[in-house]
KEDREN-850235 format. One record per residue: x, y, z of N, C-alpha, C in turn; residue number from 1. Coordinates in nm, 3 decimals. Example, Ala and Ser with C-alpha at 12.3 -4.5 7.8 and 13.67 -1.06 7.14 Angstrom:
BEGIN
     n.X     n.Y     n.Z    ca.X    ca.Y    ca.Z     c.X     c.Y     c.Z  nr
   1.319  -0.569   0.780   1.230  -0.450   0.780   1.320  -0.330   0.780   1
   1.285  -0.225   0.708   1.367  -0.106   0.714   1.290   0.003   0.787   2
//
This chain:
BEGIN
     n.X     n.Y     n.Z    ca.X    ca.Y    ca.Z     c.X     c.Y     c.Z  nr
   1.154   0.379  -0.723   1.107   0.250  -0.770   0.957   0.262  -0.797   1
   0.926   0.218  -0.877   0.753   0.243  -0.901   0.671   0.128  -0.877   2
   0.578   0.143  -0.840   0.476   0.047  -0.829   0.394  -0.014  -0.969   3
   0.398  -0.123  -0.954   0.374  -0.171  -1.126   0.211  -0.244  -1.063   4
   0.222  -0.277  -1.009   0.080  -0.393  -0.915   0.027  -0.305  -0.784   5
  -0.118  -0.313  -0.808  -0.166  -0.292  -0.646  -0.305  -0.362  -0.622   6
  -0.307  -0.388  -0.558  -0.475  -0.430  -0.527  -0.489  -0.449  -0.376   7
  -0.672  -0.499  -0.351  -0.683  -0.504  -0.204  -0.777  -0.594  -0.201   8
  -0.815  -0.627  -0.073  -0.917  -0.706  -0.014  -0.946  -0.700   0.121   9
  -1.116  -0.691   0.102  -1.154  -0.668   0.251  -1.253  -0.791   0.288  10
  -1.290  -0.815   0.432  -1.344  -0.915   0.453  -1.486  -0.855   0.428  11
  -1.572  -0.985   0.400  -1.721  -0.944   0.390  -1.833  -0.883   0.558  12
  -1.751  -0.940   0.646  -1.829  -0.898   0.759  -1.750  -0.781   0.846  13
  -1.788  -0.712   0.899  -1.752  -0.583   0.979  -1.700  -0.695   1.124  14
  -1.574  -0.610   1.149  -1.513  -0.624   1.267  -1.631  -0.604   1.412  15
  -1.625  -0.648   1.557  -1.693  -0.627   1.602  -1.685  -0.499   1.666  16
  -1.574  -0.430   1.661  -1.564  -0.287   1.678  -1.576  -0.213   1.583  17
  -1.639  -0.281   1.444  -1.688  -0.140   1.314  -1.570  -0.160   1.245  18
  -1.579  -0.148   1.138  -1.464  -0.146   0.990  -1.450  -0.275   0.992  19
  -1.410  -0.302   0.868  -1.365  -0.427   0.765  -1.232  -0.416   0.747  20
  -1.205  -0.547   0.822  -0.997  -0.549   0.785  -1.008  -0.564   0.623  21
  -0.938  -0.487   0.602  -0.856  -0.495   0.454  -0.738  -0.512   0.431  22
  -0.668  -0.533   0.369  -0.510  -0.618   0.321  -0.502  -0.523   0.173  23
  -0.410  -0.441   0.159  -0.379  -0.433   0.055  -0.247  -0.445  -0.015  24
  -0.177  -0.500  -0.132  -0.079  -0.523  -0.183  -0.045  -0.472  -0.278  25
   0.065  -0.450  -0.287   0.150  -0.377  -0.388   0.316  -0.437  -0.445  26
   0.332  -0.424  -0.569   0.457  -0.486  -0.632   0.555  -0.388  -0.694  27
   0.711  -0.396  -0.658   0.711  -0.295  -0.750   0.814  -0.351  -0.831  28
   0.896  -0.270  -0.874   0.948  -0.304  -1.060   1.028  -0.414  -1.027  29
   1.066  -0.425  -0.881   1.207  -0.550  -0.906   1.108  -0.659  -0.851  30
   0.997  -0.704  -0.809   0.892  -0.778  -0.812   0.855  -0.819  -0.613  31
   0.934  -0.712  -0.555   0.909  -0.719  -0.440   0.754  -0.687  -0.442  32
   0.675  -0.768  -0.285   0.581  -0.799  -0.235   0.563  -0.659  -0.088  33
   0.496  -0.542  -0.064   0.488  -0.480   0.030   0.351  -0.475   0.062  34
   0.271  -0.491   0.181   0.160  -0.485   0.217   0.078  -0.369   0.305  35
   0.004  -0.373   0.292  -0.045  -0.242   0.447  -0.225  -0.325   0.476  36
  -0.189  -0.355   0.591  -0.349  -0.368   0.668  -0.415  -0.263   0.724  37
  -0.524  -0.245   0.754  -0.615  -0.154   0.800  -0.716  -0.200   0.817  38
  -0.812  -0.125   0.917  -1.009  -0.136   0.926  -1.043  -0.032   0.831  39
  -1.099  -0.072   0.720  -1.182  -0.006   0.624  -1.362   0.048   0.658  40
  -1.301   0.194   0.685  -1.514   0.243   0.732  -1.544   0.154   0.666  41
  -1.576   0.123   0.564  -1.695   0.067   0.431  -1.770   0.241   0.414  42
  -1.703   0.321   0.407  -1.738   0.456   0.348  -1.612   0.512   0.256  43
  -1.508   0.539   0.250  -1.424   0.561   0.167  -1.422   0.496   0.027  44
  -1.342   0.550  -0.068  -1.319   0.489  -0.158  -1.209   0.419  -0.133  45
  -1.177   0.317  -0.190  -1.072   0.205  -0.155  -0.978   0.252  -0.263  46
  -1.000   0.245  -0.364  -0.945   0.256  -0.474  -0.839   0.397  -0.421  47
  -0.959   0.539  -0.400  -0.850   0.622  -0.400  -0.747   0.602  -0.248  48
  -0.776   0.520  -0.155  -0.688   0.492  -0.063  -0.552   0.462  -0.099  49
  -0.614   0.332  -0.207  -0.477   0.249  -0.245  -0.425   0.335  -0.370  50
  -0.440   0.439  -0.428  -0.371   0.510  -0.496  -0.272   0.599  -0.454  51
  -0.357   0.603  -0.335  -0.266   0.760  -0.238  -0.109   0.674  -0.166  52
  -0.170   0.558  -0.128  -0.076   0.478  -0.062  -0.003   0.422  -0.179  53
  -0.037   0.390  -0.317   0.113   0.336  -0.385   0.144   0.474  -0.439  54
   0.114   0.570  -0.408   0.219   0.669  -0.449   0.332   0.724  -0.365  55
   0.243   0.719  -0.211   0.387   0.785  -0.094   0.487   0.625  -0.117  56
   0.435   0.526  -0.121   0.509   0.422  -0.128   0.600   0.439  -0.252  57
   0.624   0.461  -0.372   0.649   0.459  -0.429   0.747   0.567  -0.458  58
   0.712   0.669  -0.381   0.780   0.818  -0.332   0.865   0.764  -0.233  59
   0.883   0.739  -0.120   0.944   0.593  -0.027   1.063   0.543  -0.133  60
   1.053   0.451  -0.202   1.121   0.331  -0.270   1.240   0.430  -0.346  61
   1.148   0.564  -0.398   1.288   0.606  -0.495   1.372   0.702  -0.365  62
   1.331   0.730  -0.281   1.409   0.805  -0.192   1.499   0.651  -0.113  63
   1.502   0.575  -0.119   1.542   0.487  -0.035   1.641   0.431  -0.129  64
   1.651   0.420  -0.250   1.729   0.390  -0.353   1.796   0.491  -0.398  65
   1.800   0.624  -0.357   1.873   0.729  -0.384   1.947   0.713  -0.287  66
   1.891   0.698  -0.153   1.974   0.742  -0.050   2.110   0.590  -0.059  67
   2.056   0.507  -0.109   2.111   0.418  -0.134   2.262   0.454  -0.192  68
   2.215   0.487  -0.317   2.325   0.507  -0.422   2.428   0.602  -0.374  69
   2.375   0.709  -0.322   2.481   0.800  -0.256   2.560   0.727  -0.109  70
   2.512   0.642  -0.080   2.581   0.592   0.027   2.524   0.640   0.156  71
   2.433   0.690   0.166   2.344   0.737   0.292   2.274   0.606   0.336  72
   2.231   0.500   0.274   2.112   0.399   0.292   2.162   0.284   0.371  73
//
C-alpha cells in the first residue's frame, strides 16, 4: 500500500527533559490515517525522518496485504 500523504508537527517549546514532541502523519491509498509520536533532538532532519518512516511503513502495508491475500493475515 503506498503512502500518498505525510507530514509532521512539533511543538514550539522543548520538553523539560530535552526534545520537542512531534506527531507525525501519514495516509495511504485507501485514505487510512497512521501516526507515530516522538521527542524530536531539534538536530535531525525531520523531513528525512519522515521519509525513512513512510517508507518502512509503507514496506509494512504491502507485506500486510500480501500476507493478507495469501491467507496468512
Amino acid at each position: 500500500m503506498a503512502i500518498v500523504s505525510s507530514s509532521y508537527v512539533s511543538d514550539a517549546h522543548a520538553q523539560s527533559g530535552g526534545g520537542f514532541l512531534t506527531t507525525e502523519s501519514f495516509t495511504d491509498g485507501n485514505g487510512n490515517l497512521y501516526t507515530n509520536t516522538y521527542l524530536w533532538d531539534g538536530l535531525a532532519s525531520r523531513d528525512d525522518l519522515l521519509a525513512a518512516r513512510a517508507a518502512a511503513l509503507s514496506v509494512r502495508l504491502a507485506d500486510e496485504e500480501a500476507n493478507a491475500m495469501i491467507g496468512q493475515g
